[in-house]
N, C-alpha and C positions, 0 to 999 in steps of 0.2 A: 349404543354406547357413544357417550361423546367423546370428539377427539382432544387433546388434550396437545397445546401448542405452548411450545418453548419460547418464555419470552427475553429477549437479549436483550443487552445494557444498551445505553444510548453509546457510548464508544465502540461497541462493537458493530453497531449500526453505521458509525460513524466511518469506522474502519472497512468495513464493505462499501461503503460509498466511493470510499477514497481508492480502493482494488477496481471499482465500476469504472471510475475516471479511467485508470489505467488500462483496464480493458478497450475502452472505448480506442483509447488512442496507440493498441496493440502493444501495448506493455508487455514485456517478456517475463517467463519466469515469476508469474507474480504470487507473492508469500502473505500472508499474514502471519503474525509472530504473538501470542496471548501470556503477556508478558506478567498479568493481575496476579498468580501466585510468588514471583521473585519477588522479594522485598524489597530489592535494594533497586529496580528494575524504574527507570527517569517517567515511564507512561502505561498506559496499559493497554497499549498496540504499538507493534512496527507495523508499518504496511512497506512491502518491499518491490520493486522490480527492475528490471534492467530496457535500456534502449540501445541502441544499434547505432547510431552516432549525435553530436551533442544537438542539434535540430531537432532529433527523435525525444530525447532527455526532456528537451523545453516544450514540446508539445506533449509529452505525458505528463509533464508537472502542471500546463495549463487545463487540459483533461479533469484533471484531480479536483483542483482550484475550481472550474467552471461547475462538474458534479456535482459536491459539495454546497459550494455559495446557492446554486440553483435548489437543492435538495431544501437547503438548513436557513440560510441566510448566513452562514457562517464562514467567517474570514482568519484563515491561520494566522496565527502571532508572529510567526515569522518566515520568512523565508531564505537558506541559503543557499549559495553556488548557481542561481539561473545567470549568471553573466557567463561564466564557462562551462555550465551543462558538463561537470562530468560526473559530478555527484550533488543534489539536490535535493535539501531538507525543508520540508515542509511542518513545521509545528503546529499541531492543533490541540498543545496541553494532553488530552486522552488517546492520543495516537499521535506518532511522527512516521509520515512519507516521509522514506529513502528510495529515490529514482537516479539509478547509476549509469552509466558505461559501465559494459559486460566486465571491460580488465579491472575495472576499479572495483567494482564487484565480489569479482574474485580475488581481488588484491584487499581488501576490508573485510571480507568473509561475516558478515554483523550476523548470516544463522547460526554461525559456529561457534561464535563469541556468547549468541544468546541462548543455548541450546538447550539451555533447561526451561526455554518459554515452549507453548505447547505450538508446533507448525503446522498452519492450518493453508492446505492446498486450495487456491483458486482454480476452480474451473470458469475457464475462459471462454469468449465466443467462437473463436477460433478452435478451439479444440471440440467445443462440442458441434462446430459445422464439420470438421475431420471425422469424428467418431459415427454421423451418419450416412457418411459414402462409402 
């Protein structure tokens, strides 16, 4: 029998690449948020995570950025907040990176606000190096 392989959008492709960036550079907490059923919804991905202080913020959001361009050739439309790193918006039209401070984080709450998008858990490297000891 053959097997029979699910093939994803290019933003969703797009959107794991941008969770890999974060990985890479030990992103906390990282969310993917599948926002394509909400109508009213600005992209059809958040990609979400938190750093540990604003040095951490700027090297997750360069992580993202490097993934990405290396992966795509593609270069987000925008980028806010890397001068104070405490929350950092990365536009890429089909998905927007949100890289916070944990308190900002939790002070914007964007999974709770988005909650009718479907929350899709990254598994990290770090958790899966955890899970084999």
């Amino acid at each position: 029998m053959a097997k029979i392989k699910a093939k994803i959008s290019e933003s969703e492709a797009l959107a794991k690449l941008a969770a890999l960036g974060m990985d890479n550079k030990k992103g906390l907490d990282i969310v993917m948020l599948d926002l394509r059923e909400i109508e009213s919804a600005p992209t059809n991905f958040f990609v979400i995570c938190s750093g540990n202080v604003p040095s951490h913020v700027s090297a997750i959001c360069d992580g993202v950025f490097e993934t990405i361009k290396k992966a795509t050739g593609l270069n987000p439309n925008r980028i806010e907040g890397y001068e104070n790193a405490e929350w950092i918006l990365m536009d890429y039209f089909d998905i927007v990176v949100h890289i916070f401070l944990k308190d900002k984080r939790q002070h914007y709450r964007l999974e709770e606000l988005w909650a009718d998008g479907k929350e899709i858990k990254i598994e990290t490297n770090s958790a899966k190096s955890n899970s084999k000891e």
